[in-house]
N, C-alpha and C positions, 0 to 999 in steps of 0.2 A: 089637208086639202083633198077634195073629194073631186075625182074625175068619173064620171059616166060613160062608157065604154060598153058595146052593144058588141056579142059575138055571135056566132051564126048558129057553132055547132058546139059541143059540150067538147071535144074533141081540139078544137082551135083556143078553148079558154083554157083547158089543163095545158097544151102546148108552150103557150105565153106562160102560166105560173110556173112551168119545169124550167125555164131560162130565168126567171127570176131569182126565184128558189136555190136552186143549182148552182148559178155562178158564183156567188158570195162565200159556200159552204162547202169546196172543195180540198180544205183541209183541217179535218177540224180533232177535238181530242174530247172523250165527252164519259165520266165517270158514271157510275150506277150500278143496280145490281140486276144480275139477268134472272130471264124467267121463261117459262115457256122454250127451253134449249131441245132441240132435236137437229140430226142432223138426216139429211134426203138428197140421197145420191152424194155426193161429193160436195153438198154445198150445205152450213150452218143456218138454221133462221134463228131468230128468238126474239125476247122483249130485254129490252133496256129500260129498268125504272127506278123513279126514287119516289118518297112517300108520296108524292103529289101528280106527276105527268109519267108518262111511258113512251117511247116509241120502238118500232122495228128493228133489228139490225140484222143485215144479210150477209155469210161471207163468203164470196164464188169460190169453190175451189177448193173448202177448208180443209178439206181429206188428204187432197195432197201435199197441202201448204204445211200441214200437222205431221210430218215427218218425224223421226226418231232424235234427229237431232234438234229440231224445232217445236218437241213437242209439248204442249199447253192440255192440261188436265182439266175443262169446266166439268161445273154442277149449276141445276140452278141453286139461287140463295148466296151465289157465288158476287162478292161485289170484282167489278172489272172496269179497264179501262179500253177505250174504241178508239184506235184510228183508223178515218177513215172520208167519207166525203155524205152529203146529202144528195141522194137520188129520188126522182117522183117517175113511179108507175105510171104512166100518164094513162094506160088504159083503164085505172079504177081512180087515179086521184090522189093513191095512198104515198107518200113520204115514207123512206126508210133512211138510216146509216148504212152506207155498202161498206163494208170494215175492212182495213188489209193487217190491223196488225190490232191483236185484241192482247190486254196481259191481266192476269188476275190478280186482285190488290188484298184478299183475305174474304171472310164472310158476310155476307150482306147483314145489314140493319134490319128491312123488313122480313129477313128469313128466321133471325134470332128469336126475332118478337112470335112469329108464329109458333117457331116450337115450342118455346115456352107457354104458352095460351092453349095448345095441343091436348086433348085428354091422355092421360098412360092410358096404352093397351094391357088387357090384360093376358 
């Protein structure tokens, strides 16, 4: 069913899709292998992907939260699992996972493939 729906300012349409978006996806659990892992300042970014789609995953705080007793050793190529919730950026539009508890499950699939297909150095 198609509704037409007229907004004023680009601002007010990503508003209404972040309460969309948002509300349904506030606990979710979401497996993949990561990529793109850096961490800035106290807080993790990276890419969550499997052969076909990718998204963001953010985790505030991770520095601290990565404590000695609690600590979690990523890579990328790392396959992992996310808990966490769907946030949108409303200033750009972009969707991420905000994570609170990430665990790593072994080596990702599309990291294996690469090294293998990799030339030897000499």
């Amino acid at each position: 069913l198609y509704r037409s729906k007229e907004y004023t300012t680009v601002s007010s349409l990503n508003a209404e899709i972040k309460q969309i978006i948002e509300c349904p996806y506030k606990d979710i659990k979401v497996s993949g292998e990561l990529s793109n892992y850096k961490i800035s300042g106290n807080n993790m970014y990276a890419t969550l992907k499997d052969c076909d789609s990718a998204v963001n995953i953010i985790v505030w705080s991770f520095v601290n939260r990565n404590t000695q007793q609690n600590m979690i050793d990523l890579s990328n190529g790392d396959n992992i699992t996310v808990y966490g919730k769907i946030t949108l950026y409303q200033k750009t539009g972009n969707y991420n996972i905000t994570a609170h508890k990430i665990e790593r499950t072994g080596v990702g699939n599309l990291y294996q493939e690469y090294e293998t297909k990799k030339p030897a150095r000499l």
